[in-house]
DRENDREN-175581 format. One line per field, with one value per residue (C-alpha): residue in three letters; x, y, z; residue number from 1. Coordinates in steps of 0.001 Angstrom, whole numbers, always signed. Last residue first. Example, Ala and Ser with C-alpha at 12.3 -4.5 7.8 and 13.67 -1.06 7.14 Angstrom:
# residues 2
r SER  ALA;
xx +13670  +12300;
yy -1060  -4500;
zz +7140  +7800;
k 2  1;
//
This chain:
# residues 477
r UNK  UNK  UNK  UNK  UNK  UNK  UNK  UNK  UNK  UNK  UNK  UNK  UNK  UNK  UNK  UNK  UNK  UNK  UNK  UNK  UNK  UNK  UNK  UNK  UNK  UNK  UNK  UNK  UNK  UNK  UNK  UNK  UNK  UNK  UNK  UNK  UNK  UNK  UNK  UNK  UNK  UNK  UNK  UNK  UNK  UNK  UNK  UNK  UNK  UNK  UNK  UNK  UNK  UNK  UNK  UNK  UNK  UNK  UNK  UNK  UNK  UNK  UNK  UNK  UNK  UNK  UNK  UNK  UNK  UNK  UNK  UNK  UNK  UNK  UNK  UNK  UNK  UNK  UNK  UNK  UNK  UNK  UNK  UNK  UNK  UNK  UNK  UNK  UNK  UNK  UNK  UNK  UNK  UNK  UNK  UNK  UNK  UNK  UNK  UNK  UNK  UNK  UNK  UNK  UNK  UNK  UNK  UNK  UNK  UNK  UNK  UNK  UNK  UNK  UNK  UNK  UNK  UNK  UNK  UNK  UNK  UNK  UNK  UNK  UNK  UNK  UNK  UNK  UNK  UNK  UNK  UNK  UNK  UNK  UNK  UNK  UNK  UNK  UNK  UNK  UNK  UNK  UNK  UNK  UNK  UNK  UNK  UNK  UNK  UNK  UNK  UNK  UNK  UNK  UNK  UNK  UNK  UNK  UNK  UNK  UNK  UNK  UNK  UNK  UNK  UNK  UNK  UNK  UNK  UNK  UNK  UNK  UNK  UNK  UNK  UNK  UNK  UNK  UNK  UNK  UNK  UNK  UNK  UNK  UNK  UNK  UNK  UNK  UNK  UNK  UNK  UNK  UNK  UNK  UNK  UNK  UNK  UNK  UNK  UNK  UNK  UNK  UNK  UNK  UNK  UNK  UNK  UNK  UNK  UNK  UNK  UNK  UNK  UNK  UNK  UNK  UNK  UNK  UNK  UNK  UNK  UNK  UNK  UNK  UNK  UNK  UNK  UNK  UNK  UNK  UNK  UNK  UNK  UNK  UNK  UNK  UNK  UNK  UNK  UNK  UNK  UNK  UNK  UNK  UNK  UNK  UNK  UNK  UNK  UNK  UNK  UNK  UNK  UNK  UNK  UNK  UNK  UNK  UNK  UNK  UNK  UNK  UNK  UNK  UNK  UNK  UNK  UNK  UNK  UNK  UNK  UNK  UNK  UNK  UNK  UNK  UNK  UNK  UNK  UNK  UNK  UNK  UNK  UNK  UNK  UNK  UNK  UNK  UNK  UNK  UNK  UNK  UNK  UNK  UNK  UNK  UNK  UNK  UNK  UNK  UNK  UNK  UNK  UNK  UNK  UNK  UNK  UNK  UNK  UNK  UNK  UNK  UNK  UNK  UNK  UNK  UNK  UNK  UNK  UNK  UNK  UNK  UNK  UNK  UNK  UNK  UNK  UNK  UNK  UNK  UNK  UNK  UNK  UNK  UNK  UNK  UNK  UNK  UNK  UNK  UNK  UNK  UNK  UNK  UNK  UNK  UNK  UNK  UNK  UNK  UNK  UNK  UNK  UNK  UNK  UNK  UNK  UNK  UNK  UNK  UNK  UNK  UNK  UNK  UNK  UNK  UNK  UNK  UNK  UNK  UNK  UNK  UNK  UNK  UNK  UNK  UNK  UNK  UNK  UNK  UNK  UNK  UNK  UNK  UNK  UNK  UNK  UNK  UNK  UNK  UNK  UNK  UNK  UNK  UNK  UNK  UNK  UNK  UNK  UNK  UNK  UNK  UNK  UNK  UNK  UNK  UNK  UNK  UNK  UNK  UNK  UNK  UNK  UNK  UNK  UNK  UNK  UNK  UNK  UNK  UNK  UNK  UNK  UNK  UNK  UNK  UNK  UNK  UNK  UNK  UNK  UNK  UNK  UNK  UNK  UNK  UNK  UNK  UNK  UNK  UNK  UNK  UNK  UNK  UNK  UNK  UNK  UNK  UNK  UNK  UNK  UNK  UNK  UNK  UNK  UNK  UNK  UNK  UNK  UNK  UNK  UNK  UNK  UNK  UNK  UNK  UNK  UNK  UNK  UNK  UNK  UNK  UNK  UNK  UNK  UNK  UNK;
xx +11698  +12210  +10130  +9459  +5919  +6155  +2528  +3504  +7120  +7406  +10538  +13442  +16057  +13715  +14708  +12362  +10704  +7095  +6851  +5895  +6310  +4684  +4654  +3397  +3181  +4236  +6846  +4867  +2002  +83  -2930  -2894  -2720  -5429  -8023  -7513  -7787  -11361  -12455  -11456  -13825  -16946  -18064  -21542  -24150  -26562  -26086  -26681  -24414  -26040  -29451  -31166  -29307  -29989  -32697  -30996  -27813  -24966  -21919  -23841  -26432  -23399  -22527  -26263  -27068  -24556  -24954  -28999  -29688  -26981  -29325  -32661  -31262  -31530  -34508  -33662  -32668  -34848  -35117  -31314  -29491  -31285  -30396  -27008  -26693  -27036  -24550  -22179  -22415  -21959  -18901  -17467  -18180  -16327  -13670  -11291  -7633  -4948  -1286  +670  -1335  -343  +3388  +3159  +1555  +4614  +6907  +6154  +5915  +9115  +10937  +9223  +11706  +12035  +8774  +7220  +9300  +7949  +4312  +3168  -142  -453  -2591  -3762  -5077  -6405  -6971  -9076  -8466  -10776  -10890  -9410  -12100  -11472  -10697  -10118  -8284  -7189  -5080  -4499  -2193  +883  +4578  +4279  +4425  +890  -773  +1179  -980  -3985  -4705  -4103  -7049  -7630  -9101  -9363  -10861  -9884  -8031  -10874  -13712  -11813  -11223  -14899  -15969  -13989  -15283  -18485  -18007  -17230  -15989  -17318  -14284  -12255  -9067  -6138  -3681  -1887  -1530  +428  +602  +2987  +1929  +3970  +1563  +3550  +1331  +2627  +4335  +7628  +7193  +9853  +9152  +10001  +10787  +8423  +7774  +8418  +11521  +8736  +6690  +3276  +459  +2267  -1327  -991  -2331  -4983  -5297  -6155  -8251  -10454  -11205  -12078  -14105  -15212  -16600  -18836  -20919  -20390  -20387  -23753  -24968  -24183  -25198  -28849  -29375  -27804  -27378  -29946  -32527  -31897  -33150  -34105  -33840  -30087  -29928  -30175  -26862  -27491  -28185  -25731  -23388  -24224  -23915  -27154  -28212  -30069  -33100  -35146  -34028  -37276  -39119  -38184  -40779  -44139  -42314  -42218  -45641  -47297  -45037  -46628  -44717  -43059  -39550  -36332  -35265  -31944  -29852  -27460  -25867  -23175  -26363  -27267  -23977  -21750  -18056  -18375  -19805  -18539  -15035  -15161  -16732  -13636  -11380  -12863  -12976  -9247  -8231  -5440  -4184  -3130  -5090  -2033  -593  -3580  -4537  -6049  -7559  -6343  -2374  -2356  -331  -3883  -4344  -870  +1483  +3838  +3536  +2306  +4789  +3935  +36  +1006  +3566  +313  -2209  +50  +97  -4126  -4053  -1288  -3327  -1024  -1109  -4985  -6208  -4166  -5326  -9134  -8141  -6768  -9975  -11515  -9182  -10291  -13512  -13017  -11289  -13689  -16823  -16176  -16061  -19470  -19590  -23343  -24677  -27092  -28676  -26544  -27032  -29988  -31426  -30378  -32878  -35368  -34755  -35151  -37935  -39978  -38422  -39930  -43000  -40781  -37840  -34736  -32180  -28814  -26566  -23610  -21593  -18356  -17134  -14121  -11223  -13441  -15228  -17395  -20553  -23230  -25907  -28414  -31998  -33507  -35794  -34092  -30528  -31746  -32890  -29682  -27865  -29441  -29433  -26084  -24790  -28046  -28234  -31345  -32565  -29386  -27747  -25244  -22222  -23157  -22069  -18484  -17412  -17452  -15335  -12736  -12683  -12814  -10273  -7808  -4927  -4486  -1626  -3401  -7407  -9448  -11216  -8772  -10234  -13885  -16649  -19526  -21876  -23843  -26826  -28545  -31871  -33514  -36623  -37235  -39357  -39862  -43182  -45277  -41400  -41364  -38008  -37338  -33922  -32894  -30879  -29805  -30179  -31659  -34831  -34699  -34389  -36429  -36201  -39301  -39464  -42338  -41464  -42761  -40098  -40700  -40110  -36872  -36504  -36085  -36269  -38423  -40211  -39223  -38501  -37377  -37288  -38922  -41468  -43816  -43666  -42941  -41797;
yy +5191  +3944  +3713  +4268  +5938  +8731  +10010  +13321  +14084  +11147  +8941  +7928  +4971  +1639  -1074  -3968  -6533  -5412  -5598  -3267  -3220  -518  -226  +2681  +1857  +4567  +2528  -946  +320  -2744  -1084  +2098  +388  -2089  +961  +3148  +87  -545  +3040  +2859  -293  +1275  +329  -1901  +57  -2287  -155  -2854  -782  +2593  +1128  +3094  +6576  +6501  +8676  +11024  +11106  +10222  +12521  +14199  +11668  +8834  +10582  +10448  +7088  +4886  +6395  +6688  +3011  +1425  +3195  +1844  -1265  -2805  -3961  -7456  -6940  -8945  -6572  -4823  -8495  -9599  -6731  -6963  -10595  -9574  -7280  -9161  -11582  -8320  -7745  -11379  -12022  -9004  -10406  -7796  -9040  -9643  -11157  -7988  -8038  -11360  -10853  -7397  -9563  -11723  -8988  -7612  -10975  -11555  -8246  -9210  -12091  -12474  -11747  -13790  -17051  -16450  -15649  -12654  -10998  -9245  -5725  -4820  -1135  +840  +4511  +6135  +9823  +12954  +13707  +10738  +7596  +4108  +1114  -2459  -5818  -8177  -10588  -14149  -16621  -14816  -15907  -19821  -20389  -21533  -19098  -16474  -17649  -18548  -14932  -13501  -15203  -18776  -20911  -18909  -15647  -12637  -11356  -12080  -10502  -7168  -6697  -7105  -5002  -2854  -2675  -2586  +372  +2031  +5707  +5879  +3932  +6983  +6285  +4829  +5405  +2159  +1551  -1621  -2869  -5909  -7334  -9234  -8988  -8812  -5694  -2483  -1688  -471  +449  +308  +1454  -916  +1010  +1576  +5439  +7205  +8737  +10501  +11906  +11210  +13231  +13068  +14528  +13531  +9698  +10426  +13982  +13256  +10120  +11845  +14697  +11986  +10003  +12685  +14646  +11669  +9904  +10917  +14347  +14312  +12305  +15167  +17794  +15948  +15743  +19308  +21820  +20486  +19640  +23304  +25073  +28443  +28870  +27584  +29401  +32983  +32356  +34874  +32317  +30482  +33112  +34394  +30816  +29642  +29155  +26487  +27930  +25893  +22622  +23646  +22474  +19357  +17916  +19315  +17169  +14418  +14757  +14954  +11668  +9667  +9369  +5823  +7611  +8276  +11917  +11481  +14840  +16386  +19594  +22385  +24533  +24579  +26019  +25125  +26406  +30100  +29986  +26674  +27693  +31117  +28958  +26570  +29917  +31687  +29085  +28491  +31970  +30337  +28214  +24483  +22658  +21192  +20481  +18902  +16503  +16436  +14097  +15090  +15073  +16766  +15074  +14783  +18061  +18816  +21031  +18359  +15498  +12630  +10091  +11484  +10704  +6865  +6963  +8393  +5473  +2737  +4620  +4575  +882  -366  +1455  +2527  +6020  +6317  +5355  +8353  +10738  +9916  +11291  +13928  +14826  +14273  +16693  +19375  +18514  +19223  +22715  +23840  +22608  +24867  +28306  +27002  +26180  +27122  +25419  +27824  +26590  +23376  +21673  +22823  +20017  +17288  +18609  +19118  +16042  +14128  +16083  +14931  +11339  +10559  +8125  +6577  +5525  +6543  +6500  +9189  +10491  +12926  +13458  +15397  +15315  +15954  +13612  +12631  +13701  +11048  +11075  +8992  +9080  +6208  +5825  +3940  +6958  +7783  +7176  +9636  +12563  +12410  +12733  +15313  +17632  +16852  +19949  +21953  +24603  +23131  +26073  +27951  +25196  +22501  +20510  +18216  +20388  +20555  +17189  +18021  +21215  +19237  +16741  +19760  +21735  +18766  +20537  +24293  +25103  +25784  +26374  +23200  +22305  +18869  +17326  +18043  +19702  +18875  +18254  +15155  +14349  +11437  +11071  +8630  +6548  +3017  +283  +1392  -811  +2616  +3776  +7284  +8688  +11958  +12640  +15915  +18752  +22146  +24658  +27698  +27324  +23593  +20587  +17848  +14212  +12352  +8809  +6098  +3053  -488  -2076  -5363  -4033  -2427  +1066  +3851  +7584  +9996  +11253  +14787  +18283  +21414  +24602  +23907  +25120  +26146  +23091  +22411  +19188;
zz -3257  +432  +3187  +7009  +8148  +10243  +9584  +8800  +8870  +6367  +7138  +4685  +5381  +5628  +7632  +5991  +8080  +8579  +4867  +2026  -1550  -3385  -7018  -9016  -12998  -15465  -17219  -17244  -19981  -20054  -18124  -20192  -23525  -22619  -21480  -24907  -26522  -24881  -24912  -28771  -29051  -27981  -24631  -24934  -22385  -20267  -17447  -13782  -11348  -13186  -12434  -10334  -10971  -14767  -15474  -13183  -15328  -13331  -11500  -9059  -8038  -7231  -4041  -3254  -4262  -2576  +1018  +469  -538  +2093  +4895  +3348  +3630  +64  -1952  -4580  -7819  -9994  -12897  -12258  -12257  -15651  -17328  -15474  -16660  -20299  -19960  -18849  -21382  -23961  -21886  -21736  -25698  -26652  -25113  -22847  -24225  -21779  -23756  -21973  -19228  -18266  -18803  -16663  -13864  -14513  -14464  -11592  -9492  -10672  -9032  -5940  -5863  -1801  -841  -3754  -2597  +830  -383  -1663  -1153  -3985  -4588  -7636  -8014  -11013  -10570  -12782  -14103  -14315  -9956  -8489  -9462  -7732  -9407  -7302  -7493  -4585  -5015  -3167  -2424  -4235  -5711  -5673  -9606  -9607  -7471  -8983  -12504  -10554  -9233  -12696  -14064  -15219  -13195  -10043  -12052  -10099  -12841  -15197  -13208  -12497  -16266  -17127  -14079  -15619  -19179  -17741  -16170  -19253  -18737  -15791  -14361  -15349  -18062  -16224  -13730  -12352  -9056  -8250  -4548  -3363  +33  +2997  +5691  +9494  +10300  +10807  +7498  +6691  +2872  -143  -3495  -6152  -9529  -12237  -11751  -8598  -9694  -12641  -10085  -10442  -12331  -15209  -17829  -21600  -21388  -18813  -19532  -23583  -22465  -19934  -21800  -25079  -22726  -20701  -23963  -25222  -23815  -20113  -21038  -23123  -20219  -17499  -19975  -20278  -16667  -14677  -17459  -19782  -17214  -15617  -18414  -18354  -14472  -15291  -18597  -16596  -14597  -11265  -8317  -9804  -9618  -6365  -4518  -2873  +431  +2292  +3197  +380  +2082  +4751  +1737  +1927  +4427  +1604  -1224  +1073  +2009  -1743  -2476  +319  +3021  +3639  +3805  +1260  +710  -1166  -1646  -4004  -3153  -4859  -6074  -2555  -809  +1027  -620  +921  +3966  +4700  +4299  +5824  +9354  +9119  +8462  +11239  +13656  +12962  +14127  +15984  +13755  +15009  +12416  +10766  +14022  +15657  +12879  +9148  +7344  +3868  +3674  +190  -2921  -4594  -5028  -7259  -6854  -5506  -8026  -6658  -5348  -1408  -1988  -2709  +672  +2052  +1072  +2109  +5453  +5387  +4191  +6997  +9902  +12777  +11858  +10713  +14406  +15550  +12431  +14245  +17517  +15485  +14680  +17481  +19068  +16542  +17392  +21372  +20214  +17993  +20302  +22713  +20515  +18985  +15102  +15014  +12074  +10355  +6851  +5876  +9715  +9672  +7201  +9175  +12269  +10043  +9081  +12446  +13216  +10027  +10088  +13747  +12634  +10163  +12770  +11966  +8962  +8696  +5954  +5775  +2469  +1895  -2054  -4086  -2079  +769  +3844  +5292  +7389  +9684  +11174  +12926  +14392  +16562  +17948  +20844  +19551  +16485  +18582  +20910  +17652  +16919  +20061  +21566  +20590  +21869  +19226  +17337  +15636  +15468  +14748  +16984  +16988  +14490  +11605  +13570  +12489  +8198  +9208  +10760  +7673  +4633  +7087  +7129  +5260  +5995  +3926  +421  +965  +845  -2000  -2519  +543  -528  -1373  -4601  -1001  -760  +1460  +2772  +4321  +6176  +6676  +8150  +7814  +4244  +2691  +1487  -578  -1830  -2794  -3576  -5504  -4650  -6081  -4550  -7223  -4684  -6791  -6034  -8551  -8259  -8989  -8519  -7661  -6355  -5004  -6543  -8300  -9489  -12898  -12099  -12102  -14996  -13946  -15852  -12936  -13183  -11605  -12582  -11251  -8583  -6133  -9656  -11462  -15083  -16481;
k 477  476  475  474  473  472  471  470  469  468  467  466  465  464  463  462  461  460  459  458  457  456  455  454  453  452  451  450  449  448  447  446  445  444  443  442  441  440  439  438  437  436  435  434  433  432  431  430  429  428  427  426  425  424  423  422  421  420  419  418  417  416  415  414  413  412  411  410  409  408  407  406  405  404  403  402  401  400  399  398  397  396  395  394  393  392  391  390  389  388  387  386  385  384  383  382  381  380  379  378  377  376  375  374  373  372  371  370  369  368  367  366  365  364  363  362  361  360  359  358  357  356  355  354  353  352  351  350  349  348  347  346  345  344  343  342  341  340  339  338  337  336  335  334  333  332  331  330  329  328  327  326  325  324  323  322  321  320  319  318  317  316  315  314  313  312  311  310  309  308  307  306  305  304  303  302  301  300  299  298  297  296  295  294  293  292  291  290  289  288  287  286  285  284  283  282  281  280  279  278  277  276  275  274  273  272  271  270  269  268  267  266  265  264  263  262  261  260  259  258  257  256  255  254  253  252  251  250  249  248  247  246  245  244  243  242  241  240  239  238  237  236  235  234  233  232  231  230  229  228  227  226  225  224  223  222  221  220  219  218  217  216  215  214  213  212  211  210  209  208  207  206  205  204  203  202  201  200  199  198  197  196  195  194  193  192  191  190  189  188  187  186  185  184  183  182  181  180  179  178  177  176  175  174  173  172  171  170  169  168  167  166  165  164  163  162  161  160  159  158  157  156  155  154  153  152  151  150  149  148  147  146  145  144  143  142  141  140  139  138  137  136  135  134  133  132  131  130  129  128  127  126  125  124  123  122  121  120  119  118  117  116  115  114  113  112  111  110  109  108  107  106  105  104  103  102  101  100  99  98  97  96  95  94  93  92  91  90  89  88  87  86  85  84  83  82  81  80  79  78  77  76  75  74  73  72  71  70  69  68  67  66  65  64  63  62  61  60  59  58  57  56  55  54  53  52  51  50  49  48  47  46  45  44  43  42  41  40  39  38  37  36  35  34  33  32  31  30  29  28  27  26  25  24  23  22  21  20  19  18  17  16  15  14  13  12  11  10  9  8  7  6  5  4  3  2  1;
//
């Protein structure tokens, strides 16, 4: 669809049938893309914004500069330079902000009251045009930072979480210590290389944004236009085929990907690619923990959850199942009384984790507990009666689906905006797609392959022998 503010915009987005906002996704001349959202019932309004920056972006030796720089946007703009400025703005008008820096991506998002959205986004919208990054502010964010590295120490998840980043393979990204603290930020021209960062990582054609108020459509499109400052890299700004045709860069690309070249990209690294060490492999690693929990963790890399979502939702289901899943097997022999499951996405790889609470007798045979949950994978089959049940009840899950906080809305959608086609950003959760039966096998083999399992075993009891400069933690590999 042609429009003269954009270079391409469109309405082509499936919703629910009881779903009564209006949506237009639009792509700005400086590439930044947003999702406009027009809903007459919204008791609140917000915005949410996601920059392609992250963790594993940041320059070699200067870990937690994604994080630090992440706190100083709120410090102050040109236009707004009081530091205090937004979020006094937002407490004043019930509103509410928020941000996260992770492995690839850095979003920030805030809600407030309708009749205040237009300040509170222009507000939102400096902070990507001409944040300040005051001398002051430096130093009191960099303690905030490791204010927050503190609270990470004596958290059992966030230490699990680094003894996993130390079996990674050192060149790699995801071996980094990402949240950074007051000796890893200790340079002394660190205002300089926090403000060289943004300058040259944030920048429009690496955004995604949600615009989500009561406004009619006209309005919102009028409110973003103050996005249009936000700069653009030089060689976007410069690649002919993206004024040409942004759709088939940004939309139909994506989908053409996700059908096809990311399975057999993702497939290839997945089974190709040692991303862990190999001493790490399919042995018990030991962990002190904090908390007197007595847990088993297995990651296991597999292909990306986009792959087939379905598939995994599939696989989650059934080990969760307490009739018959992997939960009732330790269950019955006494090893576990519960399990957690859960996949998250590092950059073109899934990681599958299953995490045991053991019991006594599971404590002291954790070698058992491995080999059962091997066992059951071993004889695991996904049915193709579960997934095309599943997708039935997602069809009938997406038309009834019931309207979410407004705040929970733009969080989910705009890290999700970069990596799914726009047609598709309503009901990705609910895509009634059948995998096809290579991404299945491709899946199984992964899972069952014991040899390139991760296995942490950690305990408030164990005396462990090695200690991480970092976060101290105590374990053993």
């Amino acid at each position: 669809m042609e429009n003269n503010n954009y270079l391409y915009c469109t309405s082509d987005i499936i919703k629910s049938s009881v779903d009564t906002n209006e949506y237009k996704f639009v792509v700005l001349k400086n590439r930044l893309k947003m999702l406009l959202v027009s809903d007459s019932d919204a008791d609140q309004s917000g915005c949410s914004l996601c920059v392609n920056v992250g963790s594993f972006d940041e320059p070699f030796g200067v870990n937690g500069l994604a994080h630090f720089l992440e706190h100083l946007l709120f410090m102050g703009t040109e236009k707004y330079p009081d530091e205090n400025d937004y979020m006094a703005y937002l407490n004043m008008h019930n509103g509410s902000s928020n941000a996260y820096t992770s492995n690839e991506t850095t979003v920030f998002y805030f809600d407030v009251s309708n009749k205040y959205f237009e300040g509170a986004l222009d507000r939102f919208a400096h902070f990507f045009i001409s944040s300040l990054f005051k001398e002051n502010s430096v130093e009191r964010e960099k303690s905030a930072v490791n204010s927050e590295f503190l609270g990470n120490v004596s958290n059992d998840d966030s230490r699990r979480n680094r003894l996993l980043q130390l079996c990674y393979q050192n060149h790699l990204e995801e071996s980094r210590f990402s949240i950074g603290n007051n000796e890893t930020l200790k340079f002394e021209d660190i205002r300089k290389r926090v403000i060289d960062f943004y300058k040259n990582t944030y920048f429009g054609d690496r955004m995604v944004a949600v615009v989500y108020c009561n406004k009619s459509m006209d309005d919102i499109e009028k409110l973003i236009e103050v996005f249009n400052n936000v700069p653009c890299s030089s060689s976007a700004a410069n690649t002919e085929v993206m004024i040409n045709s942004p759709c088939k860069l940004y939309n139909e690309y994506i989908e053409n990907v996700m059908k096809s070249n990311w399975y057999n990209s993702y497939s290839n690294y997945t089974l190709d690619s040692k991303v862990f060490k190999q001493e790490c492999l399919n042995k018990l690693l030991r962990l002190k923990s904090i908390r007197d929990v007595k847990r088993l963790d297995i990651y296991i890399k597999t292909l990306h959850p986009y792959i087939s979502k379905i598939a995994f939702d599939v696989l989650i289901k059934d080990l969760l199942k307490e009739d018959k899943g992997l939960i009732k097997l330790l269950k019955d022999q006494g090893l576990g009384y519960d399990v957690n499951v859960s996949i998250s996405s590092v950059k073109y790889y899934g990681l599958l984790n299953i995490s045991v609470f053991l019991t006594s007798r599971g404590f002291f045979n954790p070698d058992l507990v491995v080999e059962e949950i091997e066992k059951y994978f071993l004889n695991y089959k996904i049915l193709s009666s579960k997934l095309k049940g599943l997708v039935d009840q997602n069809e009938i899950n997406f038309e009834f689906n019931e309207q979410e906080d407004v705040i929970d809305v733009l969080e989910v959608i705009a890290d999700n905006l970069s990596k799914i086609p726009v047609k598709n950003i309503l009901n990705f959760e609910h895509l009634q797609t059948l995998p096809k039966e290579e991404v299945i096998c491709c899946l199984l083999d992964l899972i069952k392959n014991r040899s390139e399992w991760i296995t942490i075993f950690s305990s408030s009891e164990f005396e462990c022998k090695e200690k991480d400069e970092i976060f101290g933690i105590e374990y053993e590999m």
